[in-house]
Structures are given as C-alpha cells and as structure tokens.
C-alpha positions in Angstrom: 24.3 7.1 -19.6 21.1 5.0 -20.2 20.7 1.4 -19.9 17.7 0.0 -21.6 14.6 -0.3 -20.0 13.1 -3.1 -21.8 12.1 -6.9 -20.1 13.9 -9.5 -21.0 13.1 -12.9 -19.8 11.7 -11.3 -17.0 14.5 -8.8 -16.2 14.5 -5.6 -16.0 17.3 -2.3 -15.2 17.6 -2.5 -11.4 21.3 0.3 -11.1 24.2 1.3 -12.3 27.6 0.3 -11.4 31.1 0.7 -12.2 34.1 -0.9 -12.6 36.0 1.8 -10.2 33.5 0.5 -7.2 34.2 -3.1 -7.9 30.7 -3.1 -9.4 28.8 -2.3 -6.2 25.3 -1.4 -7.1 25.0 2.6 -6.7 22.2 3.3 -4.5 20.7 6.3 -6.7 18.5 4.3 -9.4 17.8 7.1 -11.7 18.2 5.8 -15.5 19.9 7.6 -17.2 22.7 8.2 -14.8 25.2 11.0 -14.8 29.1 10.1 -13.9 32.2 11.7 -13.8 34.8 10.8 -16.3 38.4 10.5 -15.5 40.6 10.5 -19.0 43.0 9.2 -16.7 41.6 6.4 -15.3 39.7 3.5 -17.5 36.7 2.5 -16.5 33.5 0.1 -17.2 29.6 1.6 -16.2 27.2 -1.4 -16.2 23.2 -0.6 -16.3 22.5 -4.0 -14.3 19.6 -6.3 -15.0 17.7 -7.7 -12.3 14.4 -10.5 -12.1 11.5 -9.2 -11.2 7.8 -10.6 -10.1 4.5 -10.2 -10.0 2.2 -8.4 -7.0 -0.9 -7.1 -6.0 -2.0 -4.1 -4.2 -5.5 -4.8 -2.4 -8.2 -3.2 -0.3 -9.9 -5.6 2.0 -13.5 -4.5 3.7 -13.1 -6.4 7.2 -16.9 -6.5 7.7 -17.1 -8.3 4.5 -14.3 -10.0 2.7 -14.8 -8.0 0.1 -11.4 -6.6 -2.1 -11.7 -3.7 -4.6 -11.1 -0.1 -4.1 -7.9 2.4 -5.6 -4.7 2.4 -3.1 -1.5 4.2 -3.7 1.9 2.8 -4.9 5.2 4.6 -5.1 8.2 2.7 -7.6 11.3 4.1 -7.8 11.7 2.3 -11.1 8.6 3.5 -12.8 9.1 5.3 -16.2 6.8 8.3 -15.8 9.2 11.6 -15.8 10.3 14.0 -19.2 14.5 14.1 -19.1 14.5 17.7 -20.5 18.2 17.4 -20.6 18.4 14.7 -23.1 15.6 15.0 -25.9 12.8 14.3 -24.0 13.2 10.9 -23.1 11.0 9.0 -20.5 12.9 8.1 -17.4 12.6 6.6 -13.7 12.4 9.3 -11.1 14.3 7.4 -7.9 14.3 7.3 -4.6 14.1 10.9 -3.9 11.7 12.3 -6.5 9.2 9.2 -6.8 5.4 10.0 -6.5 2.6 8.3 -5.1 0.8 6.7 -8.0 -2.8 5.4 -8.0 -3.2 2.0 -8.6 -6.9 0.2 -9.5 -7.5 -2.9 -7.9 -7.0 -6.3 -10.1 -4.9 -9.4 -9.8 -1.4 -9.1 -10.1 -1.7 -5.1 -10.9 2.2 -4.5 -10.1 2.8 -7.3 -12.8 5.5 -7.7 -15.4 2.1 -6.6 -17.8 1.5 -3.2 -16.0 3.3 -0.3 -16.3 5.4 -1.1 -13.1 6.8 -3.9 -15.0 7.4 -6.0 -11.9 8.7 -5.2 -8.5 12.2 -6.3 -7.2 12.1 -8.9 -4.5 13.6 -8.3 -0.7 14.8 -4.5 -1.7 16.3 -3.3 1.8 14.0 -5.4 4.2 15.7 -3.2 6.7 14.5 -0.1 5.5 17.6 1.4 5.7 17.3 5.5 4.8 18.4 5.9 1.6 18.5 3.1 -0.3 16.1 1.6 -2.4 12.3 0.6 -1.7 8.8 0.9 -2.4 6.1 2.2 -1.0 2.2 1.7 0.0 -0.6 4.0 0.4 -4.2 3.8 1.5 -6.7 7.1 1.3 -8.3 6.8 4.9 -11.8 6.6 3.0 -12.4 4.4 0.9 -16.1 3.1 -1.3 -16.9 -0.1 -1.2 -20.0 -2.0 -2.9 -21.4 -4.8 -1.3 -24.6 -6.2 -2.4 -25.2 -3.5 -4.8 -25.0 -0.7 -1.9 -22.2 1.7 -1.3 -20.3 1.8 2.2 -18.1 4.2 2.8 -15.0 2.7 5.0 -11.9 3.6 6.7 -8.4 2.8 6.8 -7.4 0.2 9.6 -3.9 -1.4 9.1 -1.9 -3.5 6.2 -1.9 -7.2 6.2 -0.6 -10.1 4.5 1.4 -13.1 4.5 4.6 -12.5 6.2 6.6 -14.5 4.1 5.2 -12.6 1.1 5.2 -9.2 2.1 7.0 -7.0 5.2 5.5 -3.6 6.1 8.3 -0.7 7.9 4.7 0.6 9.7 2.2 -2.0 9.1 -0.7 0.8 11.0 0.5 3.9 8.8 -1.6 4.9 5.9 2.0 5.0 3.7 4.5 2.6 5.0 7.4 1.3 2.9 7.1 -2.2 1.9 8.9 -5.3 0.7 7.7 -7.8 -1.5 9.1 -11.1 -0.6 8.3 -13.9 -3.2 6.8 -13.6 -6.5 3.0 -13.3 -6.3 3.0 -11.2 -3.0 -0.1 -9.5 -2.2 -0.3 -6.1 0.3 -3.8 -5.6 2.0 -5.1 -2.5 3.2 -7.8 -3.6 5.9 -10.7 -1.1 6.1 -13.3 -0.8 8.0 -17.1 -0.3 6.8 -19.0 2.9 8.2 -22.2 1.9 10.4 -21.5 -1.7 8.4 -20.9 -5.2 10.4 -20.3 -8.9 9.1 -23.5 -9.9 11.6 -26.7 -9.1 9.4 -28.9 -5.9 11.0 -26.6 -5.0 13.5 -27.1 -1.6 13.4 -30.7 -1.7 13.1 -33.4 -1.1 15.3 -33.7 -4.8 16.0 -30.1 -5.7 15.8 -27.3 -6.0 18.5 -26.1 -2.5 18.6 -26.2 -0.5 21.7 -27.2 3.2 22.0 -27.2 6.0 24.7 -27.8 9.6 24.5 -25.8 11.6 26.6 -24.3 14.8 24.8 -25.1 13.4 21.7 -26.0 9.7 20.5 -23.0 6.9 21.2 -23.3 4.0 19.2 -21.5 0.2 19.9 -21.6 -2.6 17.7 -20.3 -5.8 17.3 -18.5 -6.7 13.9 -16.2 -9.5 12.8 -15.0 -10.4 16.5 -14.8 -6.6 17.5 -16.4 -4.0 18.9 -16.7 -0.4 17.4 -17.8 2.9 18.9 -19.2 6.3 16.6 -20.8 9.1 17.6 -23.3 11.8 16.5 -23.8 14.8 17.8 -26.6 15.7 15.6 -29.6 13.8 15.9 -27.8 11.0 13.9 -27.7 12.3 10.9 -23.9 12.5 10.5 -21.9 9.8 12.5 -17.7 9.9 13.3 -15.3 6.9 12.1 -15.6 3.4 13.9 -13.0 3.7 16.5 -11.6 0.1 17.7 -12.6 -0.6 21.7 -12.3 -3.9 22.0 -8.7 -6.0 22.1 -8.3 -6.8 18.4 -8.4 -10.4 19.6 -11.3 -11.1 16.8 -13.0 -12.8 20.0 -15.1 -9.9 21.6 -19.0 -10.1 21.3 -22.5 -8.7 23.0 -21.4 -4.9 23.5 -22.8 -2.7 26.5 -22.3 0.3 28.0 -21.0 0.0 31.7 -22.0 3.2 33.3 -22.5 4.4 37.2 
C-alpha cells in the first residue's frame, strides 16, 4: 500500500499503522508498505500524516565564525529509491537502507522547500536501535574561504543549541541526531589548517612556537586554544591541528616545556 507523499499544511507521511495494532505507528517507514492480509479478519491500514519543520545543516570554521561548506545528511523519509516492484515509482528507503546524502550549505536546507521536505521533531531522542531517526555527517576535511583564501580544515565536534538539536555522539563524524523545535540548526565545528582567529599567528612574527627535534613542532594559540602539528619534512607538509589545551576557550601564550 502507498500513502501519498504530498505536503499538506505542513504535513507530511510519517508510518503506517493498522487497525489490528490499535494503530501503533509501525517502526519500518518504508512507503509503500507491504502487509499481510487476513480474509478473515477486517482490518483498517492508515498511511499517517505528521507536521514537520524547518532545519539547517551547517559547517562552522572555529578560527573564524565563518559557515559554509557540504556536510552529510541521512532521512529515512527522503523520496530517492526506484520501487521496481510496482511500476517504477519513487519511494523512501527507511531506516535500514537510507544513504548518506550531501547537503550544500544555505538557510533552512532541510526545509519544507528542499527535497527533504521537512524533518520530524523529537524522533527517538533516545536513540533507541531500530526505530526511527536521522543522521549527520561531516567529511573530516573540509574548504573554507575566508577573505578570498582557501583553508583547508578539519572536523572537530557538533554543536548547537540544546534545546534545538540533541546529538547520540556529539564528537563522531556521523552521529544520529534530533531536531528539537522548528528552525533547529546542527553545526559541525572545524578547525582551520595552520589558521588562527589572532591575526599572523603562524608567522614569523606572530605568537606561534617552533622546535626542531625529529622534525619541526609547531604550537599556536587560536580562539582560546592551543593547537600542535607537525612536519617532518622541512615544512612543507604539516599533520592536522591536534587539541592540547583544556577546551576551556581560556588557554593563551603557548611554550614548549622541555628538560
């Protein structure tokens, strides 16, 4: 059986349900729905409506305040799968079969407008296996522009306003997620490669620390924390920021401390 897919007045098919389990959502979403009909027994299958609201999916640079960037979203609802079996029509691929879909940044880009349609509100803020939720997903690199030049950054952690938005694993690259109130936003924090909020710090004149010992080590201060790469070739190529300071957003003036 398929229920309609359309929106109306900001609705949209959430389940099926029957009359035999006193109308208790089923916890499989896929639309259309096979069941198993028993002449003997009558019954009612309902394809049940449910409102939806608006979100956004975000990439935040730390080092900047800048958004932008792709990030990954997986909908059991979205309409993006061929049902061979009934004449080719579009359908929803569930909780099982869902994919990760890329998602440009803009405002409200999980809206009612997009192809998402909406998102449900509070699905399974337990994240309990096996029943319905959504998903986020952040490439650990990332390209940001700032100022007209390119940074490359990495992944961090996901943020947001916890009355808007719960993560399952808020310092997972994909994490299942639950969007709270209409107009939620999830934030991917990411952090800037050799990039700082304080101007120069990683230039020759600016507040960054280096030592050479088995390679160059590198410390600098950016918004409130201290970060640590290292090259083992002459600085051409340098690792990912790595985190040595408390994540207090209070730590300043790095140094080495050696014997």
């Amino acid at each position: 059986m398929h229920g309609d897919t359309n929106l109306y007045s900001g609705q949209k098919y959430n389940n099926w349900s029957t009359q035999r389990n006193n109308f208790q959502p089923l916890l499989e979403v896929i639309n259309p729905h096979s069941f198993y009909v028993d002449t003997n027994i009558a019954d009612i299958y309902q394809a049940n409506l449910k409102p939806v609201a608006s979100a956004t999916l975000q990439a935040g640079l730390l080092d900047a305040g800048s958004v932008g960037g792709r990030l990954d979203f997986k909908d059991p609802w979205l309409i993006d799968s061929v049902d061979q079996s009934h004449g080719g029509a579009m359908m929803n691929r569930g909780m099982d079969k869902a994919l990760f879909k890329s998602v440009p940044y803009a405002i409200n880009n999980l809206g009612t407008s997009t192809i998402h349609k909406g998102v449900f509100l509070n699905q399974n803020p337990r994240f309990e296996p096996g029943k319905p939720n959504y998903s986020v997903g952040a490439p650990n690199v990332n390209t940001f522009n700032v100022g007209g030049q390119n940074y490359q950054a990495y992944f961090q952690n996901w943020t947001g306003d916890t009355n808007f938005v719960q993560y399952q694993y808020p310092s997972a690259a994909q994490t299942g997620v639950v969007f709270k109130q209409n107009g939620a936003t999830a934030t991917a924090r990411y952090k800037a490669h050799l990039g700082s909020s304080i101007a120069g710090p990683t230039g020759g004149s600016g507040q960054r620390k280096l030592v050479e010992y088995n390679g160059y080590h590198l410390i600098y201060e950016s918004s409130g924390e201290i970060w640590y790469t290292r090259s083992q070739d002459l600085g051409q190529t340098w690792t990912s920021e790595i985190r040595v300071s408390s994540g207090a957003g209070n730590a300043h003036n790095p140094c080495f401390a050696g014997k």
